[in-house]
Phi, psi and omega in degrees: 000160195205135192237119156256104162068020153108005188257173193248122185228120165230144185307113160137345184272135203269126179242163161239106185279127188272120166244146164045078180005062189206149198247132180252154168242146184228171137261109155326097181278312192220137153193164191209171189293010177257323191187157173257170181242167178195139166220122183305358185038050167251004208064028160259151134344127157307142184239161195251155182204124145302150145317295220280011179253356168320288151100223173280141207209155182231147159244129197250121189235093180303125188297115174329287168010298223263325188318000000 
């Protein structure tokens, strides 16, 4: 488990990342309090992101509901 930028972010947590003012969704392979591992679900390479280069970000919080 790993804490980013005040967020609880972990392998298995779904984000939506702003790259060039466009919201990408990604999966959290690895992480820890320095970088993530993220793989963009485009069919590219997994990319490694420092925090602090994370930049704007959505943490996707599954509704208790859906269980």
């Amino acid at each position: 488990m790993g804490t980013v930028l005040g967020d609880t972010i972990e392998a298995g947590s779904v984000l939506e990342v702003k790259v060039d003012d466009q919201w990408l969704t990604a999966l959290v392979l690895l992480a820890n309090d320095e970088a993530v591992i993220l793989d963009l679900c485009d069919g590219s390479t997994p990319v490694v992101v420092r925090s602090e280069e994370l930049g704007e970000y959505r943490l996707f919080e599954a509704d208790a509901a859906w269980n």
